[in-house]
VOGU-3710 file (C-alpha; in Angstrom, 3 decimals, decimal comma):
1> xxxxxxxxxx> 0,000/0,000/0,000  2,536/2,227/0,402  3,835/2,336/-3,041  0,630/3,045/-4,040  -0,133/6,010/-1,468  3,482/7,072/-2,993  2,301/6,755/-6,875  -0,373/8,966/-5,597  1,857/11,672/-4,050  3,985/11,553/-7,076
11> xxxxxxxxxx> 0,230/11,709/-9,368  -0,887/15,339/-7,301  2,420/16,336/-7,158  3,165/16,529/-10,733  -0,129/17,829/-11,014  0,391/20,865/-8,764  -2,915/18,885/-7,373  -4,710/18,803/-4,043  -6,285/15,760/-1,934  -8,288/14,991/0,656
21> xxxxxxxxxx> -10,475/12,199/2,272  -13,967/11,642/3,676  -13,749/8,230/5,545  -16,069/5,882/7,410  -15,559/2,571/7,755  -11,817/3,051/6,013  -11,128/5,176/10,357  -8,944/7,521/8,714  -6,313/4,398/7,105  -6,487/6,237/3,696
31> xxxxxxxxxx> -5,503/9,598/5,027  -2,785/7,633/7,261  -1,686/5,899/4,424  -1,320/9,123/2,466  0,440/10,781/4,983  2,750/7,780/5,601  4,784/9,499/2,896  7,272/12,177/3,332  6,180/15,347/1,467  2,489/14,620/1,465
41> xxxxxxxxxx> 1,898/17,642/3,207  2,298/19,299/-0,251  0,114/17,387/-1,733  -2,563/16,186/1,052  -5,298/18,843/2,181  -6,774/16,563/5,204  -9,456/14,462/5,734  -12,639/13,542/7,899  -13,709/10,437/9,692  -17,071/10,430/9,556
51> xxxxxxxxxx> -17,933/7,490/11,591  -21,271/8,240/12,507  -24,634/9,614/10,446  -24,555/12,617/12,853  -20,524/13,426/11,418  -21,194/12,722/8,296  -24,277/15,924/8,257  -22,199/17,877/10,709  -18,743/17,650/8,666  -19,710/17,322/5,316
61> xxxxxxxxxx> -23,230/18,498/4,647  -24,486/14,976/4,320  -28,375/15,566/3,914  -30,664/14,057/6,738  -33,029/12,659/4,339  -30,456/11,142/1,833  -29,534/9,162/4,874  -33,076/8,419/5,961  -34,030/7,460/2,214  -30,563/5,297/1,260
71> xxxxxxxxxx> -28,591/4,855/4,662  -25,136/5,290/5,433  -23,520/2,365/2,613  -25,052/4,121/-0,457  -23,939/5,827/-3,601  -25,913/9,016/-2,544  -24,267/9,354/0,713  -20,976/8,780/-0,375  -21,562/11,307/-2,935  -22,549/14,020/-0,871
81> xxxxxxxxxx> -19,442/13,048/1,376  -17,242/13,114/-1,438  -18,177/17,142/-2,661  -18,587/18,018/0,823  -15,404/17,266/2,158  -13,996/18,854/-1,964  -16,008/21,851/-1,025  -14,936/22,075/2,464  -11,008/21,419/2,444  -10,812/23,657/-1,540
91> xxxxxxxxxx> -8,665/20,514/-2,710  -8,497/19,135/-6,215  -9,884/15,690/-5,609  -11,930/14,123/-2,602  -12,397/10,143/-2,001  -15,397/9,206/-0,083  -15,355/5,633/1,995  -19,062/4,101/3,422  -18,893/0,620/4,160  -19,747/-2,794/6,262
101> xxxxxxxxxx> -16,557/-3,580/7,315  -18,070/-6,218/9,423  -17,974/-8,479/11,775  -21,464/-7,536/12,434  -23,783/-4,916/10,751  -24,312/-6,638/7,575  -27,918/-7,247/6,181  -29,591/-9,250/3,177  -29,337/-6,084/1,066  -25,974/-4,981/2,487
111> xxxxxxxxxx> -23,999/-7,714/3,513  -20,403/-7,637/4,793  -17,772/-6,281/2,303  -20,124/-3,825/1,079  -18,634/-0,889/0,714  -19,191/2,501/-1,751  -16,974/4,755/-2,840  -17,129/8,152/-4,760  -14,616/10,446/-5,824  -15,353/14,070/-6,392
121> xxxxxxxxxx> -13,131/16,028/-8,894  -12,958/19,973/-8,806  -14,913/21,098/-12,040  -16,284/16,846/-13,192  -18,977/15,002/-12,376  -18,560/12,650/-9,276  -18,073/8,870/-9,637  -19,052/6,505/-7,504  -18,246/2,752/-7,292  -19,632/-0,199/-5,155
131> xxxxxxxxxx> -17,577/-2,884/-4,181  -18,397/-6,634/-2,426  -14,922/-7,328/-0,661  -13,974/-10,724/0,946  -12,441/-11,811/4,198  -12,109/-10,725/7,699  -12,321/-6,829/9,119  -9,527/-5,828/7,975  -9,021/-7,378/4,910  -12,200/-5,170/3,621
141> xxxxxxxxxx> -11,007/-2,117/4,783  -7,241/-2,738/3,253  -9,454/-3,486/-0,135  -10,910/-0,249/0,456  -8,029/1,835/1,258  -6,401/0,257/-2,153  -9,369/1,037/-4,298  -9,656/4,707/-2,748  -5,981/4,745/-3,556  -6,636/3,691/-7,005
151> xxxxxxxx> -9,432/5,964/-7,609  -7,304/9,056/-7,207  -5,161/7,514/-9,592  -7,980/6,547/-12,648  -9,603/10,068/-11,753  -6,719/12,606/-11,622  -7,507/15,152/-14,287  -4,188/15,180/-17,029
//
């Protein structure tokens, strides 16, 4: 992971770009893993952990009734987690993280490994992806982290 988080740095740096995260189940590990690099702090705006419903409206403008309508593990909420924490931090790029990470909390309709994730671009459309990852706790968030990793990546503009 950490030559990716580097390939990243290297990505926004040539860019003269900006980053920053919005992170649920993920705790922060993509921002960690960003910041595990030495110079990220040109590169790396910040991010939020928004564990909880309540953070994600309070920190990034997540709606109450997108929540209400779609829950936490959707591709509206990680949307509007995505362009708030873009519009919030004035970075270049924003990856958003919602998932079951498990043990517990799964359900018929979102079971375990079910995560979503969206990345908003200054001045694009925002994409979103969901994702069924396998194994244990941490082997879905690792998945995660990679795939927010790789998302910068794919969505960088030139």
């Amino acid at each position: 992971m950490n030559a990716l988080a580097e390939k990243v740095g290297q990505a926004l740096g040539a860019r003269g770009l900006r980053a920053a995260t919005a992170e649920s189940c993920t705790g922060g590990w993509v921002a960690q893993a960003i910041t595990a690099v030495p110079g990220s702090s040109q590169w790396f705006v910040g991010g939020f952990v928004s564990y909880s419903n309540a953070a994600k409206q309070q920190m990034l403008g997540v709606k109450a009734r997108t929540l209400e309508a779609h829950g936490a593990v959707s591709e509206q909420t990680v949307t509007e987690m995505a362009e708030g924490g873009l519009a919030r931090t004035g970075a270049d790029i924003c990856v958003a993280i919602s998932g079951v990470a498990g043990p517990d909390g799964g359900s018929k309709e979102k079971p375990v490994g079910t995560v979503w994730l969206a990345w908003a671009v200054r001045n694009r459309p925002t994409v979103s992806c969901l994702s069924f990852f396998q194994g244990d706790r941490t082997a879905v968030r690792e998945q995660a982290v990679e795939q927010a990793l790789e998302g910068i990546l794919a969505y960088l503009p030139p």
